[in-house]
C-alpha positions in Angstrom: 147.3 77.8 156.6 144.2 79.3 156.4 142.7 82.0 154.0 140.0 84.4 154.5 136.5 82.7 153.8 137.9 79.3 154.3 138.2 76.7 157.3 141.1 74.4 156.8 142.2 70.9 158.0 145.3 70.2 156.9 146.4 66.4 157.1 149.9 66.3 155.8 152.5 69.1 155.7 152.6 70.7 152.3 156.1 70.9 151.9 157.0 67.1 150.6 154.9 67.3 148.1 156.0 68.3 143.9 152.7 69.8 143.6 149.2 70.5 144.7 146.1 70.3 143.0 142.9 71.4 144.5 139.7 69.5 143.9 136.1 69.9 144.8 134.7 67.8 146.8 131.2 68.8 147.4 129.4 71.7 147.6 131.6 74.1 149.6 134.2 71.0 150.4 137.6 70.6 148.1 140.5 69.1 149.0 144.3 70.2 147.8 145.7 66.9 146.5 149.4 66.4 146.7 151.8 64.3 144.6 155.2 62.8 146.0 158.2 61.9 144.6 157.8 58.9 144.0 154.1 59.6 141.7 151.9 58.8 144.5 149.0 61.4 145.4 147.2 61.4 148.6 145.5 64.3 150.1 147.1 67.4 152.0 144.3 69.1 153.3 140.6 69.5 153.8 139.0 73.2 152.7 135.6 74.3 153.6 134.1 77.1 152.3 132.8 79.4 155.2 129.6 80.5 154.1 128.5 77.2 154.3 130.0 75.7 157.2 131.0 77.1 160.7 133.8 75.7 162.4 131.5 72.9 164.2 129.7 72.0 161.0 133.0 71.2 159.7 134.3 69.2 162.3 131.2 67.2 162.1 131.6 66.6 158.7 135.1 65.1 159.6 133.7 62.8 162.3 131.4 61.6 159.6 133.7 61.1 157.1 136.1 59.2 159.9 138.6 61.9 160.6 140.0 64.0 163.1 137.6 66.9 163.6 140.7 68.3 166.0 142.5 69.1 162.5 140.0 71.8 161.9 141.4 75.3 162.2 138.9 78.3 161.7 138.9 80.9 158.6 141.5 83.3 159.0 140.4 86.9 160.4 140.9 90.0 158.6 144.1 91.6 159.7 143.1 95.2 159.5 139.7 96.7 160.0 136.8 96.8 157.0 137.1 100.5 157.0 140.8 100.0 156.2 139.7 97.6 153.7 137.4 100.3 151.9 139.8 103.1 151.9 142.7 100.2 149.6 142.0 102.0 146.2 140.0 100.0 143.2 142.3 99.0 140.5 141.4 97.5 136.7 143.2 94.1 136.2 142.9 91.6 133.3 142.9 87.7 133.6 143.3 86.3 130.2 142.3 82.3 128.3 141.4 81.2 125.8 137.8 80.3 123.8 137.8 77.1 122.3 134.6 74.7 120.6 133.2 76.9 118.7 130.1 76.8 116.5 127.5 78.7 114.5 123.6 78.6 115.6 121.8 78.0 112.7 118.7 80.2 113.5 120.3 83.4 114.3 123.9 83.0 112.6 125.7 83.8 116.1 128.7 82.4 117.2 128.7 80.2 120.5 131.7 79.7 122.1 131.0 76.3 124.5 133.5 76.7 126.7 136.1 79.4 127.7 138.2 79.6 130.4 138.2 83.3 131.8 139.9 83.3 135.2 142.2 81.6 137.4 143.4 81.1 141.0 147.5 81.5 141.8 150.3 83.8 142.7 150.8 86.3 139.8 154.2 88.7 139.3 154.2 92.1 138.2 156.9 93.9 137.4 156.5 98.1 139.1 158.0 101.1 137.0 161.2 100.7 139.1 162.2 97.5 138.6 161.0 95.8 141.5 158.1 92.7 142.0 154.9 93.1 142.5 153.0 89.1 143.8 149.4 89.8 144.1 147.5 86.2 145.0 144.4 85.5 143.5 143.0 83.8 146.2 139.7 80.5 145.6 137.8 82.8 147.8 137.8 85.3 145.7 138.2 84.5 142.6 135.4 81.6 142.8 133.3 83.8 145.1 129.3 84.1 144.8 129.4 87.8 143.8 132.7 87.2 141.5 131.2 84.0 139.4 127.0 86.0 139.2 128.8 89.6 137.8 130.8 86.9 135.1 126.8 85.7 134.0 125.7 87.4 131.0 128.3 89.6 131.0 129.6 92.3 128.2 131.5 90.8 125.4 133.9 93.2 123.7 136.3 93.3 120.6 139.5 93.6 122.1 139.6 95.6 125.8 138.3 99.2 125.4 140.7 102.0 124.8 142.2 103.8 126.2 143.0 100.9 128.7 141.1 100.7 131.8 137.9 101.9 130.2 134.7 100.6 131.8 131.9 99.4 129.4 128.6 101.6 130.9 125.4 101.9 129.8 126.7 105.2 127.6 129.0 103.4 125.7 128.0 100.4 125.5 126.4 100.2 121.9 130.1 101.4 120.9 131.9 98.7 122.6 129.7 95.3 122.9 129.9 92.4 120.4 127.9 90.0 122.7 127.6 88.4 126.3 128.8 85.8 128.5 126.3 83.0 129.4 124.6 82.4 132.9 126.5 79.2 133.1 130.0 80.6 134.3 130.8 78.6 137.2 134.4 77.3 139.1 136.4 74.4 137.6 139.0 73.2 139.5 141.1 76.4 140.0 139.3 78.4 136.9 136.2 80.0 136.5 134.4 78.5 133.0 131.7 79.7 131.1 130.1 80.3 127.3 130.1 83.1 125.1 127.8 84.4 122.6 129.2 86.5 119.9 126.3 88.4 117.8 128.6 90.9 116.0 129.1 90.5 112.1 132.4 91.6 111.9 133.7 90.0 114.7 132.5 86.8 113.8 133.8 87.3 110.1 137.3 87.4 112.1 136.9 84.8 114.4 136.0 82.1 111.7 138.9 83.3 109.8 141.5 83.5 112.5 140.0 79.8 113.3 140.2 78.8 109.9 144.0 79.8 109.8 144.4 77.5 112.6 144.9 80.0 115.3 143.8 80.2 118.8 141.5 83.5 120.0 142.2 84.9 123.1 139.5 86.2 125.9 140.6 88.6 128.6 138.0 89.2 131.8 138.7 92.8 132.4 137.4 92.9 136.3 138.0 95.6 139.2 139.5 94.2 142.8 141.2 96.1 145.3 144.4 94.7 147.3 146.0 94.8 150.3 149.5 93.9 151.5 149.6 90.8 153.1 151.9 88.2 152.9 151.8 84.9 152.9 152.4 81.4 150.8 149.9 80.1 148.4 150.2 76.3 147.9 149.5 75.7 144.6 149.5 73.3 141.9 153.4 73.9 141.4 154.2 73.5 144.9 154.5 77.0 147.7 154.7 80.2 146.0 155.2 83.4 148.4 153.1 86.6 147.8 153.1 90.1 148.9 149.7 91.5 148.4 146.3 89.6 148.4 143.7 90.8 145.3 139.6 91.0 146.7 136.4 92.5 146.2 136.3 90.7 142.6 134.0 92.4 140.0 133.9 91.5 136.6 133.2 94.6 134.0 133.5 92.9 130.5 135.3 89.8 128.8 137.0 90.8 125.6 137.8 88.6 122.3 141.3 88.8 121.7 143.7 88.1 119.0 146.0 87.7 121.5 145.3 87.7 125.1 146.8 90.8 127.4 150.2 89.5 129.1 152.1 86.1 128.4 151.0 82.9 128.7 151.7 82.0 132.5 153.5 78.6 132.1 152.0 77.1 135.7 148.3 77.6 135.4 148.7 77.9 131.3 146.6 81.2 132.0 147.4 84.8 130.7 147.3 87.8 132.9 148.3 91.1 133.1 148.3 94.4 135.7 147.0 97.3 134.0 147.7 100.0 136.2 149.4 103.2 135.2 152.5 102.5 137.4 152.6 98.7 136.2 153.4 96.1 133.8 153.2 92.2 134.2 156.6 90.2 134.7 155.5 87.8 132.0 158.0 85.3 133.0 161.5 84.7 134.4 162.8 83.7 131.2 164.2 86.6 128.8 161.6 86.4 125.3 163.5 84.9 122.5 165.2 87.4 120.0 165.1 84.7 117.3 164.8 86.2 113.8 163.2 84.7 110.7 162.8 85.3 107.0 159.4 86.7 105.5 158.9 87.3 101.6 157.3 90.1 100.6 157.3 90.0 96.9 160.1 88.5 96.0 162.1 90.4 98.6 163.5 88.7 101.9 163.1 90.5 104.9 164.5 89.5 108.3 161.7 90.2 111.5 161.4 89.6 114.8 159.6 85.5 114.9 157.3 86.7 117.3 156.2 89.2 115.0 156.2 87.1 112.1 152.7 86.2 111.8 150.9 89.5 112.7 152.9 90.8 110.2 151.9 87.7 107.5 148.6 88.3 108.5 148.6 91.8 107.6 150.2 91.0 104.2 147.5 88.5 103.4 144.9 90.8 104.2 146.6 93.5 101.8 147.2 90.8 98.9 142.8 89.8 99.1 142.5 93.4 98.9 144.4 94.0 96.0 142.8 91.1 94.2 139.7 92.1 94.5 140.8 95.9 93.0 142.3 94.0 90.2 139.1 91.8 89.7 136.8 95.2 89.7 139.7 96.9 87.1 139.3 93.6 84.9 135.3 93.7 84.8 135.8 97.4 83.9 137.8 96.6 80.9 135.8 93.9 79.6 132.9 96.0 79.9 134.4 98.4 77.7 135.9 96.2 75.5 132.5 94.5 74.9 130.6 98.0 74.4 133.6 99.1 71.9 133.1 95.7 69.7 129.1 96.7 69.7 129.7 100.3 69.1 132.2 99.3 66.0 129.5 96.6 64.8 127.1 99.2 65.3 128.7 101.4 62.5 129.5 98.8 60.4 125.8 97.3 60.0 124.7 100.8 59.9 126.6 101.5 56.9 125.4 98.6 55.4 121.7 99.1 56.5 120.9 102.8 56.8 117.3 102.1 56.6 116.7 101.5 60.2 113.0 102.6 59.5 112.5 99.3 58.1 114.0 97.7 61.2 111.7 99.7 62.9 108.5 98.9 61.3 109.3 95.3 61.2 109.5 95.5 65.0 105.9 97.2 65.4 104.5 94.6 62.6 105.8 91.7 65.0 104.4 93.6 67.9 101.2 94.1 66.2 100.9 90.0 65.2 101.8 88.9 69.2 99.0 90.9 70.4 96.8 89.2 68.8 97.3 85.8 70.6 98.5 86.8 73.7 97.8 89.5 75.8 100.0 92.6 76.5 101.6 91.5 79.9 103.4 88.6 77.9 105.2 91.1 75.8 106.4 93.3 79.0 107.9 90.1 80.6 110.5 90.5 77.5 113.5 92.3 77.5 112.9 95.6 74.7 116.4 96.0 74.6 117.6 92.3 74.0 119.7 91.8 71.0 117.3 88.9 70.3 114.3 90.4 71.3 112.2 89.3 68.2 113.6 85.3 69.1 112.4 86.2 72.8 109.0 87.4 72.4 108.1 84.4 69.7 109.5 82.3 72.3 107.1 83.9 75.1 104.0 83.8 72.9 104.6 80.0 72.2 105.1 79.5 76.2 102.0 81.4 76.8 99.9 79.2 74.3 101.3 75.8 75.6 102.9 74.8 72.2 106.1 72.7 73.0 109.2 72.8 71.2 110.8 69.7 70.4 113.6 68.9 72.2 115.7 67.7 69.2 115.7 71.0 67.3 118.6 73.3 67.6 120.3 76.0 66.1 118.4 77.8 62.9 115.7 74.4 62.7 114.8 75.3 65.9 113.9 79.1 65.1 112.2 78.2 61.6 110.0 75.6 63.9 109.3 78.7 65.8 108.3 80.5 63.4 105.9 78.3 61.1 104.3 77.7 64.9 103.7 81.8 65.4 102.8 82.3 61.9 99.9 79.7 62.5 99.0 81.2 65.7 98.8 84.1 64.0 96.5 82.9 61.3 94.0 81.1 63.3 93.9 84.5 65.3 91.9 85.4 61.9 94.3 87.5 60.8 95.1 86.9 56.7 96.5 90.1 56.4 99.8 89.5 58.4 100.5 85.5 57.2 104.3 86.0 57.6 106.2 88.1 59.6 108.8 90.0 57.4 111.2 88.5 55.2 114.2 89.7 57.7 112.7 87.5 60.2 110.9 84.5 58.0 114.7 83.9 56.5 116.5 83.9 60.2 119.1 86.3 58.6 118.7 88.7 61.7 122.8 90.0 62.2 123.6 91.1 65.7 121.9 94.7 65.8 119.2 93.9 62.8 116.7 94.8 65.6 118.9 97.9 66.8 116.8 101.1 66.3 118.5 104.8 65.9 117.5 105.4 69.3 118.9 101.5 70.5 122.3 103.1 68.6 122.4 106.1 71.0 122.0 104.0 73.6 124.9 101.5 73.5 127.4 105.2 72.3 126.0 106.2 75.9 126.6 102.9 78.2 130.4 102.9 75.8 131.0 106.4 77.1 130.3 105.7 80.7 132.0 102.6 81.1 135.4 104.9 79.6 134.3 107.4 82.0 134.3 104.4 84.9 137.4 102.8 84.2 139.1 106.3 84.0 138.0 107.6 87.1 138.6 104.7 89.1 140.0 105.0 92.9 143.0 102.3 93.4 142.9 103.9 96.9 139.7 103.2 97.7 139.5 99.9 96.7 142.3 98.6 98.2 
């Protein structure tokens, strides 16, 4: 029979057929394909779209093609007025795929989805508030019109559908709800609409590469406003006739959302999800019942019995909790060591400083070193050292031998290695001109230097200080918060 927007030439009666597939032809020209019993396919009918043919184009482009241009029946007329049409109120629906070859532009770091199927043609149930069946039809017409494909081109992307449900994305709230856009390459496949996605949001893309990485499918979901009018009628489709009550047009696409899982079930004949989201409304997902099978999740160390369909949202959620808590556990453990470490210098600390309460010494041993370096290099090789180094006399020998070119042999190690050092600064030192200061201090000269030998009364206040804070730290810390 034939449909609004579409001239028809039917060659063989639909009903022997197991199924229909419709194929495209040409521009404007597809054909519904039907296979018999027996595995054979042959064609059922010829479809032209009628914005670009009249009825006499089309049978012309039968006689060409060496066919009956008698078969040729004209698009069907509207059955009620436009003004009828316009007063049929505008309703939100949702026509759900999936996103699949995905990959990350190097450039940029956005994700590209290369192909995602975001709408399809067919005979959809919905189950009313009272119990009864709702079949809305999707019809090519429509769903692969001009205006429905352009409004699907660079359109919104979104992280899940914006709440509460049947939210528009506008320009006021759009910064709130987009994560990216559709490309201009959305076109009609078969009975789908295709097209690519670009996803420029961080987060988002953090949880599509893991939800990927897990091995799990993401959703998308077109979230488009149509109106629909009663009508009957009976849609051959890939599955053979399917009767409908209502006819969906006026298709406008408003935003395409990324989806953990896609609104509705997955609709077993065009492997398509879709779902009615009106108030009074919800989608019949399918004539089977859902399956109350029940596993067994641990949850540490205890068995609980859940719902398999709810089994890995709810292992998902665990996982998340478990990296969180790991990662509080990490944080607690650098806190301890930290304080560990500045307990074991504060106690060393004590200790030395009972056994050498002269840190003047110390002190003027630093300056005499200090004094020596300055006089082959200049002062912004000293700043490059660390003051507050345990090694800082090692450090700044080592930076004044860097600065002067003077190699260190390769073979040296250990206290050979820091003697070599030192006869090589000590001759800098000399050649400099400077007899009064042949040898640096006999603390240094011997390489007897303990662990805070270079510690200064106010380097001892400093480490009690960092000790105290790091208690103060670990203390105070917010479990909460970090997990």
């Amino acid at each position: 029979m034939p449909f609004r927007g579409e001239h028809v030439a039917r060659l063989n009666e639909p009903g022997k057929y197991e199924k229909l597939v419709r194929v495209n032809r040409e521009k404007g020209v597809s054909f519904l394909i039907g296979t018999l019993p027996d595995g054979t396919t042959e064609r059922q009918s010829i479809r032209f779209d009628s914005d670009r043919f009249t009825v006499s184009t089309a049978k012309e482009w039968m006689r060409e093609h060496d066919l009956d241009p008698s078969l040729v029946e004209a698009a069907k007329k509207e059955e009620r007025a436009d003004s009828e049409d316009e007063d049929c109120p505008e309703e939100f629906r949702f026509d759900s795929g999936t996103a699949s070859k995905f990959r990350v532009e190097p450039g940029t770091g956005f994700g590209h989805f290369d192909h995602a199927s975001l709408s399809t043609v067919g005979v959809y149930k919905y189950k009313r508030a009272d119990g009864t069946i709702r079949r809305e039809f999707r019809p090519p017409t429509e769903v692969q019109s001009k205006r429905f494909i352009k409004s699907l081109q660079n359109c919104v992307v979104t992280r899940e559908h914006p709440y509460p449900r049947g939210t528009a994305v506008n320009r006021k709230n759009y910064k709130r709800f987009a994560i990216g856009s559709t490309g201009t390459d959305a076109h009609a496949s078969g009975y789908r609409i295709d097209s690519s996605l670009v996803i420029r949001d961080e987060k988002s893309l953090t949880e599509i590469a893991e939800r990927l990485d897990s091995g799990l499918p993401v959703g998308c979901s077109v979230g488009y406003k149509c109106k629909t009018r009663k009508q009957s009628g009976v849609w051959q489709g890939p599955n053979g006739a399917e009767t409908y009550d209502y006819v969906q047009f006026g298709h406008v696409a408003n935003h395409v959302a990324i989806t953990s899982r896609p609104r509705g079930g997955l609709d077993k004949q065009h492997g398509t999800v879709l779902h009615l989201d009106s108030l009074e409304a919800e989608q019949l997902e399918t004539e089977e019942k859902p399956t109350m099978e029940n596993v067994e999740i641990d949850i540490g160390g205890l068995k609980i019995s859940v719902l398999a369909a709810h089994a890995p949202l709810l292992q998902d959620t665990l996982s998340k909790l478990d990296s969180k808590g790991a990662e509080s556990a990490k944080t607690i453990g650098t806190l301890e060591a930290k304080v560990s470490e500045l307990t074991e210098a504060n106690e060393k600390l004590t200790t030395d400083s009972e056994e050498k309460p002269n840190l003047g010494e110390l002190l003027a041993a630093r300056q005499k070193l200090t004094g020596d370096a300055l006089k082959i290099v200049k002062q912004e090789t000293l700043d490059k050292v660390d003051s507050a180094a345990d090694d800082y006399d090692a450090q700044l020998i080592g930076a004044c031998l860097d600065a002067k070119g003077v190699k260190i042999p390769e073979h040296l190690e250990g206290d050979a290695r820091g003697y070599y050092m030192q006869a090589r600064f000590d001759s800098l030192v000399e050649n400099a001109g400077d007899d009064a200061h042949k040898k640096l201090s006999s603390i240094v000269a011997g390489g007897v230097r303990s662990h805070t030998s270079n510690r200064t009364d106010s380097d001892a206040s400093d480490i009690q200080e960092r000790f105290r804070k790091a208690q103060e730290a670990r203390d105070n810390f917010d479990f909460g918060a970090s997990a």
